[in-house]
N, C-alpha and C positions, 0 to 999 in steps of 0.2 A: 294822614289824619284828615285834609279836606275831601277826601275821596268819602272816609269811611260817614262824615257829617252829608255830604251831598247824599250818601244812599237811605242814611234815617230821614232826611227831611224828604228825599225823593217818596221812599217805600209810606212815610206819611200824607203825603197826599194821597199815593194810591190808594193807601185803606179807607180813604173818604169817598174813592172814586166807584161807582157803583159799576160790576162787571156783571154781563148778561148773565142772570140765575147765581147772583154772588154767592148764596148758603151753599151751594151744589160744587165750588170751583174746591178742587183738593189743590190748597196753595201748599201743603207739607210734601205733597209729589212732586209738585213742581219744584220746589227750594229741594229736594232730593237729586232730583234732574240735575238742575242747575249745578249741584254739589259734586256731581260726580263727572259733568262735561266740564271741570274746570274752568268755569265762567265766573269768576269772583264777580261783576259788578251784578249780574243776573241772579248769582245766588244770594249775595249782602240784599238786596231788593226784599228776594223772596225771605229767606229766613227773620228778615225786619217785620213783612207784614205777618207771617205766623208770630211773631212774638206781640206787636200792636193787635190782634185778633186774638191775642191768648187762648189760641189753640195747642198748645203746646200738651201731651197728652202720650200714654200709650197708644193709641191709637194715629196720633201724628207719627208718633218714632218711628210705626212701621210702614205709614208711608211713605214719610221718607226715607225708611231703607227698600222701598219698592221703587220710587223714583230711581235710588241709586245702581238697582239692581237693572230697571230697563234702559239708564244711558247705555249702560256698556254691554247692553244684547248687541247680540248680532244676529242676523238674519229675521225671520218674522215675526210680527207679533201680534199678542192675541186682543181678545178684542177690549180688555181691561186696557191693555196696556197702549194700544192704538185711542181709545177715550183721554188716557195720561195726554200722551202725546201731541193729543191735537188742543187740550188744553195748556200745555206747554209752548205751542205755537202761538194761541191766544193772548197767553201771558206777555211772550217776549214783544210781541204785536202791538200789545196796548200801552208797553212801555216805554217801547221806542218811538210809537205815535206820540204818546203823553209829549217824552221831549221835545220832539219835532214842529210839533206845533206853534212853537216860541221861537224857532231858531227860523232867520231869513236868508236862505240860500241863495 
């Protein structure tokens, strides 16, 4: 239960947080992504900020079943799903930044 409260109040800052070209970021791919590389803490993030951005939409479902479709490729990919992907990188980036930044190692 304190996990699932830290990632609403987490994924709630994030959606305050402005991300390079935020209208442009497909966070339903990403929480797709996330969904399918069994990353619970990554995906509770992602699917919290699709639901505070009430995106939630035919058009979200199928990107998210496009995210889930490119975790589990194998071999190359094209240049949609290379765009995914490097936004997916971004995501996990700015998230793990976000925390880190408070924490004194």
């Amino acid at each position: 239960m304190k996990i699932n409260i830290a990632i609403v109040a987490f994924a709630f800052l994030l959606s305050n947080t402005a991300f390079a070209g935020d209208e442009k970021v497909n966070y339903c791919g990403i929480a797709g992504f996330f969904h399918a590389s069994d990353n619970e803490f990554m995906r509770g993030i992602a699917y919290q900020l699709v639901d505070n951005k009430k995106l939630a939409s035919a058009k979200c479902s199928e990107q998210i079943a496009f995210g889930k479709k490119m975790a589990n490729k194998k071999g190359g990919l094209t240049k949609q799903e290379m765009e995914l992907f490097t936004e997916v990188q971004k995501f996990e980036t700015t998230v793990y930044n976000s925390i880190l930044k408070d924490v004194d190692l």
